[in-house]
C-alpha positions in Angstrom: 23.7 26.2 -7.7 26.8 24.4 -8.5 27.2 21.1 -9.9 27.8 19.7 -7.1 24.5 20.8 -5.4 23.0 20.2 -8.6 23.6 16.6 -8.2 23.0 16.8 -4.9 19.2 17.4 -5.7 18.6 13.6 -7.0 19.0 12.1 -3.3 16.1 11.2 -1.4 17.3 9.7 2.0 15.4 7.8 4.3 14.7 9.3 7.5 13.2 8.2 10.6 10.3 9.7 12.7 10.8 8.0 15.8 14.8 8.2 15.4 17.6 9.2 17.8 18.8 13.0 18.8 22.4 11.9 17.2 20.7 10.1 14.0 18.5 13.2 13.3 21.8 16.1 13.7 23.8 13.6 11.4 20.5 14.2 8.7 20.7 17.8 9.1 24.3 17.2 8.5 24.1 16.0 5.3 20.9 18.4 4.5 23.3 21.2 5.1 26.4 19.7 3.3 25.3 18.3 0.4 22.3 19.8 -0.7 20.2 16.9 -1.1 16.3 17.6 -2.9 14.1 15.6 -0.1 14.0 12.9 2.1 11.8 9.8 2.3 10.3 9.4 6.0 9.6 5.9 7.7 8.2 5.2 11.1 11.7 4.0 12.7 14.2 2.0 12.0 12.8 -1.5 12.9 9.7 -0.7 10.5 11.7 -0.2 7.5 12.8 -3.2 5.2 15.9 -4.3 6.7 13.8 -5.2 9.6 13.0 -8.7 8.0 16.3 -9.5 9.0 17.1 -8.1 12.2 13.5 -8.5 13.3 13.7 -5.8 16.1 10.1 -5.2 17.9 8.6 -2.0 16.4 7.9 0.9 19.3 4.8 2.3 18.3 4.7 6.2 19.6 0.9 7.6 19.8 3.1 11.3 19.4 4.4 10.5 15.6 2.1 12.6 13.9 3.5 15.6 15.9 7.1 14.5 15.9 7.0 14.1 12.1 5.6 17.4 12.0 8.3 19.2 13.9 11.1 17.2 12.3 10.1 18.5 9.1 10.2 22.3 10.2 13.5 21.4 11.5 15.1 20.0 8.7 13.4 22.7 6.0 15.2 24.9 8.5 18.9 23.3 7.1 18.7 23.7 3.6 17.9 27.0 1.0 16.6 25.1 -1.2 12.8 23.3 0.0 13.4 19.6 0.7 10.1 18.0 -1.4 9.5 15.8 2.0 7.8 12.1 0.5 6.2 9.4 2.0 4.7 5.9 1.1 0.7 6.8 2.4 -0.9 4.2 -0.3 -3.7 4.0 2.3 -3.2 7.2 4.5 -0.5 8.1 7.0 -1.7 5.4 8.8 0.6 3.6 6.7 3.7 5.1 8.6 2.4 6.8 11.2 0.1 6.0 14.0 -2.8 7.8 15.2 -3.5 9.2 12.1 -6.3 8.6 9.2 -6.3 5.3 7.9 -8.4 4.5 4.0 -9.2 0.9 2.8 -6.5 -0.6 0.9 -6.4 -0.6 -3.0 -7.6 -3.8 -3.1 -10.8 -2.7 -1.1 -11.2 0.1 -3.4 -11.1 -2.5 -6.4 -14.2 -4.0 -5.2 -16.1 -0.8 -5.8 -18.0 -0.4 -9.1 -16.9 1.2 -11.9 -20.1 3.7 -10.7 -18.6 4.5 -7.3 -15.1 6.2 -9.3 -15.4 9.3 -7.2 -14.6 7.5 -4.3 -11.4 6.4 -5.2 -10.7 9.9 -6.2 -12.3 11.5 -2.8 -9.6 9.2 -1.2 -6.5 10.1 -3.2 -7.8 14.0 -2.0 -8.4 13.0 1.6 -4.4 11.4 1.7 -3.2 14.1 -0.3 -5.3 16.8 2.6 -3.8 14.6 5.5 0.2 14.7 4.1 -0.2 18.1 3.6 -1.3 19.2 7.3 1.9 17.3 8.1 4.3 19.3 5.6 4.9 16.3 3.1 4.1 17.1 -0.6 5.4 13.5 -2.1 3.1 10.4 -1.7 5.2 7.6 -3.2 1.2 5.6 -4.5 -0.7 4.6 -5.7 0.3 0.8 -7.2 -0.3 0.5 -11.3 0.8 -3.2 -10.8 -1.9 -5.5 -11.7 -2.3 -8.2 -9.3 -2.7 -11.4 -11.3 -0.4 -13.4 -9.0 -2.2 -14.4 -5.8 1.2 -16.2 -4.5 2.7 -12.7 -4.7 4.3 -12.2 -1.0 4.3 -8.3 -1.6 1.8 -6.5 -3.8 -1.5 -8.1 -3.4 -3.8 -6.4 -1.2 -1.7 -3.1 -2.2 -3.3 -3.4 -6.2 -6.9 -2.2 -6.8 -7.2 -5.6 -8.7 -6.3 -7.9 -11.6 -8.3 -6.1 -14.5 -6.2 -3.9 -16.2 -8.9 -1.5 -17.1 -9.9 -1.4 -14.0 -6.0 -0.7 -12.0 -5.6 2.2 -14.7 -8.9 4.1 -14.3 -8.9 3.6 -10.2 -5.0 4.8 -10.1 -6.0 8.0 -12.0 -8.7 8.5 -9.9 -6.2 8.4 -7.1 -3.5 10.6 -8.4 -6.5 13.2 -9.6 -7.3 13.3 -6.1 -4.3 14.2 -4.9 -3.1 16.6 -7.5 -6.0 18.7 -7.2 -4.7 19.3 -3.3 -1.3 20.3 -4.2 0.0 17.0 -4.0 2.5 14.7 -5.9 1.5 11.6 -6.8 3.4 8.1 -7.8 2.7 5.4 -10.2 4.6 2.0 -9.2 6.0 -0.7 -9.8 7.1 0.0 -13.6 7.5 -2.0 -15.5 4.6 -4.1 -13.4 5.6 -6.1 -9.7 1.9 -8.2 -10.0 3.3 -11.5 -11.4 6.1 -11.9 -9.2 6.2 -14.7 -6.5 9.7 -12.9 -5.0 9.9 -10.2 -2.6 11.9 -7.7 -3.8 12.6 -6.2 -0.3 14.4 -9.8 -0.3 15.8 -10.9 -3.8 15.0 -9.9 -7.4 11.8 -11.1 -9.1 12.0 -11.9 -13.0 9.2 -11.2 -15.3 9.1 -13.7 -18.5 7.1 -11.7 -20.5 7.7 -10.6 -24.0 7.5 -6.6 -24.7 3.8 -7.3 -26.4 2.8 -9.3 -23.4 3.3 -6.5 -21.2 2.5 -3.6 -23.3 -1.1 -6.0 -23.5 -1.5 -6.3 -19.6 1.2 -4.7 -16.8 1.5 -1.5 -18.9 -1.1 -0.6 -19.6 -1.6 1.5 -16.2 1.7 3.0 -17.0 0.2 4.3 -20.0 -2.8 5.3 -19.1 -0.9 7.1 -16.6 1.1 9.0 -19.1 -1.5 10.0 -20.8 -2.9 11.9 -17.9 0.3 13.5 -16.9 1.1 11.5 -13.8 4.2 13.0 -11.9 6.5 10.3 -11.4 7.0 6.9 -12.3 8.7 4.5 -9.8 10.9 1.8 -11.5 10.9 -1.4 -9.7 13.5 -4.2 -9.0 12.3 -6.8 -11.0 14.0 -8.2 -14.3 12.6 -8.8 -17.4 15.0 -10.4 -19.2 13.2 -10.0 -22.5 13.7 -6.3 -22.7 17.5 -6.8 -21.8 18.9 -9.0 -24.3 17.8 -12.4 -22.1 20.0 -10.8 -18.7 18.3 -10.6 -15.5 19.1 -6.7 -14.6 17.1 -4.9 -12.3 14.6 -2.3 -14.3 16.1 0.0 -11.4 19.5 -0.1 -13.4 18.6 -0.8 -16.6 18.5 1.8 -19.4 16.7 -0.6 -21.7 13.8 -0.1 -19.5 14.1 3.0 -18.5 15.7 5.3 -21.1 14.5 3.0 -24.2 11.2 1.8 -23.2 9.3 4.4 -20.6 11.1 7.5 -22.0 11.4 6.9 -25.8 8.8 4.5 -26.3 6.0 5.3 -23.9 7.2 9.1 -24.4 7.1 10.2 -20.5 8.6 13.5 -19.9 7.9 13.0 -16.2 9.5 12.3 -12.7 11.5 9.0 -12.8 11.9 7.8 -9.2 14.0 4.5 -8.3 12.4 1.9 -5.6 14.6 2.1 -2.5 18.2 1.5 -3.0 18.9 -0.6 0.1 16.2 -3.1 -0.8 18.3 -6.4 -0.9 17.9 -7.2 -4.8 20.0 -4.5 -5.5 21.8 -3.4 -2.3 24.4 -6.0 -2.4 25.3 -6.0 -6.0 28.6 -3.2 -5.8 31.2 -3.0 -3.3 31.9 0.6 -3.6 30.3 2.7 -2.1 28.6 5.3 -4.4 28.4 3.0 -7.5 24.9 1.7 -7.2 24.0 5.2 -6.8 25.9 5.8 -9.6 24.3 3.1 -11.9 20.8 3.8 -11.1 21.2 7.5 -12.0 23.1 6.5 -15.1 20.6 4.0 -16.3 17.6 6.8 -15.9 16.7 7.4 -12.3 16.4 11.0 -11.6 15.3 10.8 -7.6 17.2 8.2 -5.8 15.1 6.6 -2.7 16.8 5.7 0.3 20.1 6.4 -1.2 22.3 5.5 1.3 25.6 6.4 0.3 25.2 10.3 -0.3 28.5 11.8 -0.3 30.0 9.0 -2.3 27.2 8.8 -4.5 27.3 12.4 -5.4 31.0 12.1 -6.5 30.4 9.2 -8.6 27.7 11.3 -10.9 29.8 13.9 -10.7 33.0 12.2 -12.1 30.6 10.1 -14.7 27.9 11.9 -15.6 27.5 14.5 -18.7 26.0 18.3 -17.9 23.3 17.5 -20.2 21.8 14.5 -18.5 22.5 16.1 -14.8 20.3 19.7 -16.1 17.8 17.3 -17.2 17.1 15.9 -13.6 17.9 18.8 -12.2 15.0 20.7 -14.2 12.5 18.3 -13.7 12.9 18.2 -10.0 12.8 21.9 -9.7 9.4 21.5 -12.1 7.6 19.4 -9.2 9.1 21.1 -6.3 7.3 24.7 -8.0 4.2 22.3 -9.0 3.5 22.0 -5.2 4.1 25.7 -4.0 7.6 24.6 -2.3 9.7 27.4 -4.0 7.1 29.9 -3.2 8.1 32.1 -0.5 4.7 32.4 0.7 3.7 28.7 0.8 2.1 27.4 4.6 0.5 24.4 5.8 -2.9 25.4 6.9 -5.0 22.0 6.6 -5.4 19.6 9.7 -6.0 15.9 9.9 -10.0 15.6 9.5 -11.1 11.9 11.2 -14.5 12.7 10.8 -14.0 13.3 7.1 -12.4 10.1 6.7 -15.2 8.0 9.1 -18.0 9.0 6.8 -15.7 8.5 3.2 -14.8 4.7 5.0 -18.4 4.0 5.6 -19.3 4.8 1.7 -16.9 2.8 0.8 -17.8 -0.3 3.1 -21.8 0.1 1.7 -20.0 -0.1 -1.9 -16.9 -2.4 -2.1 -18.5 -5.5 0.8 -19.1 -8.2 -2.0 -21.5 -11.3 -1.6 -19.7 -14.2 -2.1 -22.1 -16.8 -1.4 -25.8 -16.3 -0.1 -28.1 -18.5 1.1 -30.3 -16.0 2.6 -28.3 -15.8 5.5 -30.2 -13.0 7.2 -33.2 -15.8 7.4 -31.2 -18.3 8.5 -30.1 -16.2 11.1 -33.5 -15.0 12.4 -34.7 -18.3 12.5 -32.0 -19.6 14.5 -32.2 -16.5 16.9 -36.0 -17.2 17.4 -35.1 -20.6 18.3 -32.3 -19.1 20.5 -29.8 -21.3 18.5 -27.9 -18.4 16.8 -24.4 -17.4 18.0 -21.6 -14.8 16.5 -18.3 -16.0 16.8 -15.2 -13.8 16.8 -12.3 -15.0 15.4 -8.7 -13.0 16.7 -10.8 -10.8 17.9 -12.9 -10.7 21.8 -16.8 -10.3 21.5 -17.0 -6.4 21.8 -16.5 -6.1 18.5 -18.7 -3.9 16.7 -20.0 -6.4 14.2 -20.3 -8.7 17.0 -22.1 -6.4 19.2 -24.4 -4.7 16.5 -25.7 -8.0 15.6 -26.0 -9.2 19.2 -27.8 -6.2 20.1 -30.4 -6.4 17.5 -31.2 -10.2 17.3 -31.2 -12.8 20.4 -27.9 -14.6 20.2 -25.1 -16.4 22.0 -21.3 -14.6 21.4 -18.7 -16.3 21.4 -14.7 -15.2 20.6 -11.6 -17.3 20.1 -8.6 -14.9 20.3 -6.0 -17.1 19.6 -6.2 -20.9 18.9 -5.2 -21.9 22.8 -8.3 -20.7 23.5 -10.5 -23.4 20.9 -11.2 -26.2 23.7 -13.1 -24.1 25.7 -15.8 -23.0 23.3 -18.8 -25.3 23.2 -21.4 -24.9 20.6 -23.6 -27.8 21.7 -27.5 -26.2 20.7 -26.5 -24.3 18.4 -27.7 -24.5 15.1 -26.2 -21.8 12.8 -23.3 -19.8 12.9 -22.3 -16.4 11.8 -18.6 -16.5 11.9 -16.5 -13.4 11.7 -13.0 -14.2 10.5 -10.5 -11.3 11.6 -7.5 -12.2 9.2 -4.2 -11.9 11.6 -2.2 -10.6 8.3 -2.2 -9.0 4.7 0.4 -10.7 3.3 0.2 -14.7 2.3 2.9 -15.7 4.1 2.2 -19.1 6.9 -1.9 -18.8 5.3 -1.9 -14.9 6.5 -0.8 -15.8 9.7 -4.1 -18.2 10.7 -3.8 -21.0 12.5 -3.4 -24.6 11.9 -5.8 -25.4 14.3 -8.4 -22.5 13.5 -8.4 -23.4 10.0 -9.5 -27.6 11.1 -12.2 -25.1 13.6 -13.5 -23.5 10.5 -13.7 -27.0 8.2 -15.6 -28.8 11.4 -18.1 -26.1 11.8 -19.0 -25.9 8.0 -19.8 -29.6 8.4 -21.5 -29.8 11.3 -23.3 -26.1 11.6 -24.8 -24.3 9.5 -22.3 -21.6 9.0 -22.4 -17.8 7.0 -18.9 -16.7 7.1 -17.7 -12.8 7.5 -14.3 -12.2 6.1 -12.4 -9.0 7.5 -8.8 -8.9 5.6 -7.4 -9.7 2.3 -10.1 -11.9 -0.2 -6.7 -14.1 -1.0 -7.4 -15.8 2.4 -10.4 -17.8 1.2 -8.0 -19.7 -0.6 -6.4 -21.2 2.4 -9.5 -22.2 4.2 -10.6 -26.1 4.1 -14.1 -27.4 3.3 -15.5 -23.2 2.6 -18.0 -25.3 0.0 -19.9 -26.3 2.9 -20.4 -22.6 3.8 -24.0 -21.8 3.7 -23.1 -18.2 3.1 -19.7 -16.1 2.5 -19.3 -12.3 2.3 -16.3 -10.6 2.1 -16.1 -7.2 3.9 -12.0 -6.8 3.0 -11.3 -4.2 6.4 -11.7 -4.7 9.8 -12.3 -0.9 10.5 -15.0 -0.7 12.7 -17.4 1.5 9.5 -16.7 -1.6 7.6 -17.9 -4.3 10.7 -20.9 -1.6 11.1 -22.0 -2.0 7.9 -21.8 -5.6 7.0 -24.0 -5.8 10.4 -26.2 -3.8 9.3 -26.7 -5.3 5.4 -26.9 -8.6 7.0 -29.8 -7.5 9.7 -31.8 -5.1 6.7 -31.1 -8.2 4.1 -29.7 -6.0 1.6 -28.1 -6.5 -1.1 -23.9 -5.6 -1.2 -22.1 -3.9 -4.0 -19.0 -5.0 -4.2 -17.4 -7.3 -6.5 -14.0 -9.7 -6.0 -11.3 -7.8 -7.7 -9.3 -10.9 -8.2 -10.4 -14.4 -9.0 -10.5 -16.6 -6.2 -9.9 -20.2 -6.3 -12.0 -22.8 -5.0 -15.0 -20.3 -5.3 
């Protein structure tokens, strides 16, 4: 290769799966002119992170699995050199693309005991299995960010937890899983994104910890990571000022952090992978076009994600940068691309997406990770009730043919009830009734407006623990306790994390069999 296509190796453009006929020519394009190493796919356009400001409706497409699949044939076709094709799957495809295999989010998997390991690690092997029936060899996961933030608006139900023990061994696991399929794996956020309150999709978190505070807790991951050869290392935008003379730089641009710190001090030899470059916390900070690119590259990047100024980006490294530091990137990006059989002539895609592999893996985790929060021997309370015909199920953003609903309300005599959407609270009466098993479908993930639940559902849920006696089911992320009124009055609480219909089964069916759960909270709650 030249120097030129040397360079070109570093970029990582987004693409698009459900893009245009013009936008996809205008990738090969630049595939065929500028030699770029891979390309980072996304659903669409409106998906990606600049949709929090445009807000455009997402166009969901049940034929993206196959369409990503023939866009990647078509674009290996440009280039004479493999493209290593990446993805952000931290719980499956089903992160990206629809129709596919979907796993329980990291969180979930942090609520599994220590003794249940091999799970997280059948997981990481499942993903890796699914990406490659697809053609993708690059799965930008799992998180290494400790989640000891529960304001944090971005990581949260993405980290296995808030023990950093526990983050480090569960992230292996991961990785293990996926390596052992032929399959690159990512740690992120370095130098840790958990104890942010700041989006950095949005604007640029700062970390105020010293360098011992962090090599104690957000590290520690990182370098337990290291020690087990992890392939790449994601640097996030967040500044810690304390590791760059008190200025608030992004770690993304930062050679304190990256050259000094992860490659001198922590000793990785590894894959050094920027977050996405048009995230807004670093997008906007250079004029030129080509000089962020430029800066992140110079500061210790090797692959540059969702680089959006190729061309110009390429010249810039190529005016600035020494040979030295270019074979160095260079090397190690030929090293993974031969790690996963891409510069093998004989290399094929022969494994298919296995639902039925993943069903039975999702219901071994649900038996494992659905933690008891509170118990008041709810499954009595709920047989008594039914024999009194004073039992009902309620269904919260979600109708009654639920599973949980229905598996309950096929085994025991009870009323079902469903409020899909607060309009719909005045028209419930639950006169003669006497207890309550409430299954809470949380709307959203992320924190933002109490995860998306209503005003006037949250004043429901505080009126019925006073005035019913009430076991609460919650299917989403455990941080929504918090925003729930009078949950003392609760006379039981379980926490089943997913609303995956193995997961609804299964808490059913503990609650019928009055059997004890396994899981434990990954992250402290308050109030509880």
């Amino acid at each position: 290769m030249t120097l030129e296509q040397k360079i070109g190796q570093f970029f990582f453009p987004a693409v698009f799966i459900n893009d245009t006929e013009e936008n996809i020519q205008a990738t090969e394009k630049l595939i065929r002119e500028h030699h770029i190493g891979g390309l980072t796919f996304f659903h669409s356009r409106a998906s990606a992170a600049t949709n929090y400001e445009s807000k455009k409706p997402i166009v969901y497409n049940d034929d993206s699995y196959e369409r990503l699949k023939s866009l990647i044939v078509r674009y290996q076709k440009c280039t004479s050199t493999p493209l290593l094709m990446s993805i952000d799957a931290e719980w499956g495809l089903a992160m990206r693309v629809e129709k596919t295999p979907q796993y329980p989010y990291a969180i979930t998997l942090g609520a599994l005991p220590e003794s249940q390991l091999h799970l997280v690690y059948e997981v990481g092997k499942q993903i890796g299995l699914d990406l490659k029936s697809a053609g993708i060899h690059y799965n930008l996961a799992p998180l290494a960010d400790i989640n000891n933030n529960p304001n944090n608006p971005v990581i949260g139900y993405r980290s296995f937890g808030e023990n950093k023990e526990k983050v480090a061994h569960f992230a292996v696991e991961y990785l293990r899983g996926m390596n052992d399929v032929g399959v690159l794996g990512c740690l992120k956020h370095f130098p840790g994104h958990g104890n942010t309150n700041v989006d950095s999709h949005l604007g640029l978190p700062i970390l105020e910890e010293s360098l011992d505070e962090l090599l104690d807790n957000e590290l520690y991951p990182f370098i337990e990571g290291i020690k087990h050869q992890v392939d790449s290392i994601m640097i996030g935008h967040l500044a810690v000022p304390s590791l760059n003379d008190g200025k608030n730089t992004s770690a993304t641009l930062s050679k304190a952090i990256i050259q000094d710190l992860l490659r001198k001090k922590l000793q990785y030899k590894g894959l050094v992978i920027s977050d996405a470059l048009n995230m807004h916390s670093v997008s906007k900070l250079y004029d030129t076009k080509g000089e962020l690119e430029w800066e992140a590259f110079n500061a210790g990047n090797d692959v540059l994600c969702f680089a959006e100024n190729v061309p110009e980006g390429i010249q810039e490294i190529l005016k600035n940068a020494s040979l030295e530091r270019i074979d160095a990137s260079y090397n190690r990006i030929m090293y993974c691309k031969k790690k996963v059989g891409l510069l093998d002539a004989k290399s094929k895609i022969d494994s298919q997406l296995d639902f039925k592999t993943a069903s039975l893996l999702n219901t071994r985790i649900a038996q494992n990770s659905i933690t008891t929060i509170k118990n008041s021997n709810n499954n009595q309370l709920a047989l008594d009730a039914s024999k009194k015909e004073k039992l009902a199920v309620l269904s919260i953003y979600k109708n009654t043919e639920n599973v949980f609903s229905k598996t309950i309300t096929d085994a025991i005599k009870a009323k079902s009830f469903s409020i899909e959407n607060a309009n719909e609270i005045h028209s419930k009466n639950f006169n003669g009734i006497e207890t309550i098993i409430i299954a809470l479908f949380v709307p959203k993930a992320k924190p933002m407006q109490n995860f998306e639940i209503e005003d006037r559902i949250l004043k429901l849920l505080s009126e019925l623990f006073e005035t019913k006696k009430c076991i609460l089911y919650l299917f989403g992320n455990p941080y929504a306790l918090q925003v729930i009124p009078n949950l003392a009055s609760a006379k039981g609480i379980t926490q089943v994390y997913q609303d995956f219909k193995e997961f609804q089964e299964t808490a059913a069916q503990l609650l019928l069999n009055n059997a004890a759960t396994q899981g434990s909270l990954p992250v402290a709650i308050k109030g509880i």
